[in-house]
N, C-alpha and C positions, 0 to 999 in steps of 0.2 A: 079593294084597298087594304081591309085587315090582313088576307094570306099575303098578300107581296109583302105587308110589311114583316109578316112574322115571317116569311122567306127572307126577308133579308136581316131579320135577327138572327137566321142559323147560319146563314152564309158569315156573318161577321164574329160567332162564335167558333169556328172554325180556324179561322184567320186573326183570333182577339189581340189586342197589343201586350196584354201579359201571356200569354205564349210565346211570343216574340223578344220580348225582356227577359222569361225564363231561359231561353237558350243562349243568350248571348254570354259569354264568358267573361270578357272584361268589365269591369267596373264603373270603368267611364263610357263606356259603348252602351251597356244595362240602363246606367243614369241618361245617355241620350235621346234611348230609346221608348224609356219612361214619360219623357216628357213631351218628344213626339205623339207618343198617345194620349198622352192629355190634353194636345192641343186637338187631337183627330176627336176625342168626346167631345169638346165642347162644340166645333163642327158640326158632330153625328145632333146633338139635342136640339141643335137651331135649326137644322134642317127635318130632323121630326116632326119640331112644331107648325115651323110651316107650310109641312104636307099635308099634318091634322087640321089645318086652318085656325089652330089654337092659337090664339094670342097669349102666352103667360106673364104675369103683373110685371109691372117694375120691380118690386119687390124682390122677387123671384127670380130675375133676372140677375138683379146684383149680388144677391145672393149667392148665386151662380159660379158668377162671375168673381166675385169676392175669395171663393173658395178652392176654384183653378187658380187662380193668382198664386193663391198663400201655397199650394202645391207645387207648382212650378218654383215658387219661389227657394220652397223648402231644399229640391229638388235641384235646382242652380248651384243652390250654395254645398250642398254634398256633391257633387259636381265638382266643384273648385277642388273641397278638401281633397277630394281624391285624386284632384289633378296634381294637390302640393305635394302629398303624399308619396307619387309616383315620382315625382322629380327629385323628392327627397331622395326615395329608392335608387333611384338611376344615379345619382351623384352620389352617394356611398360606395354603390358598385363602381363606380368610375374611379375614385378614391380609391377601392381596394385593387383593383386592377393597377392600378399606378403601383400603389404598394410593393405590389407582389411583382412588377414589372420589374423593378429599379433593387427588390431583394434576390432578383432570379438572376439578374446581369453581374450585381455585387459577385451572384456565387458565381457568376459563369466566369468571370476574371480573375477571383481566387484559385479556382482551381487549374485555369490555366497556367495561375504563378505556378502552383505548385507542382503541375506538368512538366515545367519548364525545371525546378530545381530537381524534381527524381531524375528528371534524361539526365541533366549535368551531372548526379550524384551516382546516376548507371555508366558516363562515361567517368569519372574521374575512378569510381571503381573498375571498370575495364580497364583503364592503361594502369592501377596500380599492380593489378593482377599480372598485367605483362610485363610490367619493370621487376616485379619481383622475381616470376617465375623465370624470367632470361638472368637477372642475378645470382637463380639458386643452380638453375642446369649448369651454369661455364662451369664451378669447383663440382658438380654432381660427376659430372659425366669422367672428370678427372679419376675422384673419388671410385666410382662403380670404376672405371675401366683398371686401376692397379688391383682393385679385388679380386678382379679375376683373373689376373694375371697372376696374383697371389695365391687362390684356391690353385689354379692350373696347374700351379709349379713351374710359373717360368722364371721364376728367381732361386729355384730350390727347394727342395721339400720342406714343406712345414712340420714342424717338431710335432710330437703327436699333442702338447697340452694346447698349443693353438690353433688346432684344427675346428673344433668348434666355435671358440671365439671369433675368428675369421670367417667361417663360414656365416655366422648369428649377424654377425657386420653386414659381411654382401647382401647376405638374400636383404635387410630393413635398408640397405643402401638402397638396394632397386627398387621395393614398394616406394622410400622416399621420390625416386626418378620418377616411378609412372603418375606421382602426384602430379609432381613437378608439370610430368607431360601435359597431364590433364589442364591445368589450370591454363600452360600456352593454349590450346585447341581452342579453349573457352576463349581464350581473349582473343584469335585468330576467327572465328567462327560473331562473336558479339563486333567485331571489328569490320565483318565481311569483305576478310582476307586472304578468305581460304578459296585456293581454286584447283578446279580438277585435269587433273591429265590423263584423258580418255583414250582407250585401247579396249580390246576385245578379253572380256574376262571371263573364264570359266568358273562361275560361283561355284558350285560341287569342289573344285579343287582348293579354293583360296578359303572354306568353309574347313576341310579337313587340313588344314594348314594351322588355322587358328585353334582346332579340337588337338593338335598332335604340341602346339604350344603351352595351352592351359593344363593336358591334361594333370601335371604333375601337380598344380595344387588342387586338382579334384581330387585326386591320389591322398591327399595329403589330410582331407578330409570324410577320406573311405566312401568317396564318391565315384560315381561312374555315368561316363558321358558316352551315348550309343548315338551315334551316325546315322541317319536315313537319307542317302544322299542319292538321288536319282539323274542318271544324265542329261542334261537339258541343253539346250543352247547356248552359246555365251553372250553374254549383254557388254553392252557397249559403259566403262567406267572406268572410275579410280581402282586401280586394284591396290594400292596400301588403302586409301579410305573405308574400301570394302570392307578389309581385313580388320580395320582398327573394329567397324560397327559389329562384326561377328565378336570379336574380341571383349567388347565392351558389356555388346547381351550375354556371352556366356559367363564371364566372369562377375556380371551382377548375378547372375541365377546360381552361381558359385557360392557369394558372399552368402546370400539370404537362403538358402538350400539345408537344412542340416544333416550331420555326419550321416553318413548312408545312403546317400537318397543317390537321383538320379537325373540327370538333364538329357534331353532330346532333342539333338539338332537334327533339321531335316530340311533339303532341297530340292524344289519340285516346279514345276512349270504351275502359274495358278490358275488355279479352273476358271474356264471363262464363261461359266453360266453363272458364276459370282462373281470374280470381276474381268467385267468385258473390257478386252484389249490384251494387248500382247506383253504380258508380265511371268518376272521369275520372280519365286516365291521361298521365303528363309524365315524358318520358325524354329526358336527358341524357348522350350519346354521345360519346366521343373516341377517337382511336387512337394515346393518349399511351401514355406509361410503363407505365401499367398499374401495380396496387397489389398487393406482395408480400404470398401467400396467409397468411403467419405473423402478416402485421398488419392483414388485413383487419379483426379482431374490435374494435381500436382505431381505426379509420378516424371513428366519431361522438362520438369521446370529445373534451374539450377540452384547449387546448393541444397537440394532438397532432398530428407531423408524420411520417408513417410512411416518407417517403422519403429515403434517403441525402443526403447533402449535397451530391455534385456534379448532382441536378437541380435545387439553390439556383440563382436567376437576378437580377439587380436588374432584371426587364422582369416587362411582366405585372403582374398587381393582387398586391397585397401582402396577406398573412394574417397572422394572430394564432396560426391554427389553430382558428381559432370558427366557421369560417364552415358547414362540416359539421355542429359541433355546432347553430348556431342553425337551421341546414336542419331537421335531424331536430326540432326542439323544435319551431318553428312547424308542419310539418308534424303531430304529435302531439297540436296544441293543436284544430287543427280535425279530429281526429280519424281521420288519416289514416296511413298506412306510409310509408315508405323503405327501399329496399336498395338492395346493389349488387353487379353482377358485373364483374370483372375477368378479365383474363389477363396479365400481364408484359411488358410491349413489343409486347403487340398494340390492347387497347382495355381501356377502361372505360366502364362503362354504370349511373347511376343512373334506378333509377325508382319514381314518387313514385304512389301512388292517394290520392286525393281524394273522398270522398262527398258522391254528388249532394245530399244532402238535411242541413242539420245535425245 
C-alpha cells in the first residue's frame, strides 16, 4: 500500500495542477483552471483518507473544508474582476475601432471631394489653355507669315537700318508661335484628341530632317549635333508626330546643353537581348547639365522645369515645359516607351522604342 501510494504521489506530480495553471496564457482560463484543482485536492485528501482507513475529526474536516471554500471563493471573485476587466478591454476597443472607422470614411469622402474639384480644376485649365492658345495663333500666324515675307523681300528690299529690327521681330515672333503650338498639343493630348495617321516611316530620314531643322540654333550656340543613323526598317506611324517627338528631344537638349557642347542623335534597331520584340530605337544624347536625380520623376510632367534658374538663358528654343510632356504623349500614342538616363554635369540621354508593327 505505502509504494502504490508514493507511486501515485509521482505520477500526480508530474501532471500537478499548477503546472497546468502555469501554462495557461489567459487569465480567466489560469483562474479556471486554479480552481478546478482545488476542487481535484480536496477529492485527492478524502480519498487518501479513506484508503488509510483514517478517519480524520470533524474538526479537521471543516477546517478543511472551511479553507477550500475561502479559496475558491477568493478565486470566483478574481474571476469576475477579470471577466469585467476584459469586457471593459473589448468595449474600448470596439469604441476605438468605431472611432477610427467613421474618422477613415470622413477622410475617404473629403478626399474624394477634393478629387473631384482638381479633375474640374485640370479640366477648366485644359479648355482655358485651348481658348487661349487658338486666340493667340489666328493673329500669330498672320504676324509670323508677313515677317517673312518681309525678311524675304517680297515687298522690297528692306532699308539696311531695318534689317535687324525686322529680323529681331521674326525670329521672337516664331519662338512666340512654337509656344503657342505647344500649349494646343497639350490641350489636344490632355483632351485625348490627338490621333494618328499611320503610314510607313523611315525613322533614320524623318530623324535627319529634324537634325538639318534645328541645326541653326545649335549653331547659334557653338553647338554641334553628330548623326548616328543606321538603316533599319521602317515602322508603321505618324510621320509629323514622329518629327514633332525628335524635335522636341533635341531642342530640349539644345536648351539645357551649354555653348560648345554636343548632342547625339542616333537610330538603330534595339537589341533584342534587352528589349525583346520588334522595336526601333532613337536616342537623344547631350553632355549638358544633366537632370538632378530628386527630379528626375518630374522630368514628363507638364509645366515642369526641374532646373535652377541660373541655366535660364534667352538663347536657344524657348519652352512652356510641354515639350517633354508632349514627347512622352505622342510617343505613348503609337504605342511606344521613353526614358531617361542622366548624371549631373556629365550627360543626359533619352531613349525612345518604337514598334515595328502597329
Amino acid at each position: 500500500m505505502p509504494e502504490r501510494e508514493g507511486g501515485g504521489r509521482g505520477r500526480r506530480r508530474r501532471s500537478s495542477p499548477e503546472q497546468a495553471v502555469a501554462g495557461a496564457s489567459d487569465p480567466v482560463a489560469r483562474l479556471e483552471l486554479e480552481l478546478r484543482a482545488a476542487r481535484r485536492t480536496i477529492e485527492v485528501l478524502i480519498a487518501r483518507s479513506e484508503r488509510r482507513a483514517a478517519v480524520p475529526s470533524q474538526a479537521e474536516l471543516f477546517e478543511v473544508a472551511a479553507r477550500m471554500e475561502q479559496q475558491i471563493e477568493e478565486r470566483t471573485r478574481e474571476l469576475a474582476d477579470k471577466r469585467a476587466e476584459l469586457e471593459a478591454i473589448t468595449a474600448n476597443i470596439d469604441h476605438g475601432i468605431l472611432q477610427r472607422t467613421r474618422a477613415l470614411a470622413e477622410s475617404e469622402a473629403q478626399l474624394l471631394r477634393k478629387n473631384a474639384e482638381l479633375e474640374r480644376q485640370s479640366q477648366m485649365k485644359a479648355e482655358f489653355i485651348s481658348i487661349v492658345a487658338h486666340e493667340l495663333r489666328t493673329p500669330l500666324v498672320s504676324i509670323v507669315g508677313y515677317l517673312d515675307l518681309l525678311v524675304e523681300g517680297r515687298f522690297g528690299e528692306l532699308a539696311e537700318p531695318m534689317e535687324r529690327p525686322v529680323a529681331s521681330i521674326r525670329r521672337n515672333a516664331h519662338r512666340l508661335k512654337r509656344l503657342v503650338d505647344e500649349m494646343l498639343h497639350f490641350s489636344r493630348l490632355e483632351a485625348g484628341r490627338v490621333r494618328l495617321t499611320r503610314e510607313q516611316v523611315a525613322l533614320g530620314a524623318v530623324a535627319q530632317d529634324a537634325i538639318t531643322e534645328l541645326t541653326p540654333l545649335a549653331q547659334a550656340k557653338r553647338q554641334e549635333i553628330i548623326p548616328s543613323i543606321v538603316p533599319i526598317a521602317d515602322i508603321s506611324g505618324d510621320v509629323d508626330k514622329i518629327h514633332q517627338i525628335i524635335v522636341n528631344l533635341v531642342s530640349n537638349a539644345i536648351r539645357y546643353t551649354p555653348e560648345g557642347g554636343e548632342i547625339r542623335v542616333s537610330v538603330d534597331d534595339a537589341p533584342a537581348a534587352t528589349y525583346p520584340g520588334d522595336w526601333a530605337r532613337l536616342r537623344v544624347r547631350d553632355n549638358g547639365i544633366g537632370i538632378p536625380l530628386a527630379n528626375r520623376h518630374r522630368i514628363f510632367e507638364p509645366f515642369t522645369d526641374v532646373q535652377p534658374a541660373k541655366h535660364h538663358t534667352s538663347s536657344g528654343p524657348d519652352s512652356a515645359g510641354l515639350g517633354l510632356f508632349i514627347a512622352r504623349g505622342l510617343v505613348e500614342l503609337h504605342g511606344g516607351l521613353i526614358t531617361v538616363e542622366s548624371e549631373e554635369d556629365r550627360f543626359t540621354e533619352f531613349t525612345v522604342l518604337l514598334p515595328r508593327a502597329a
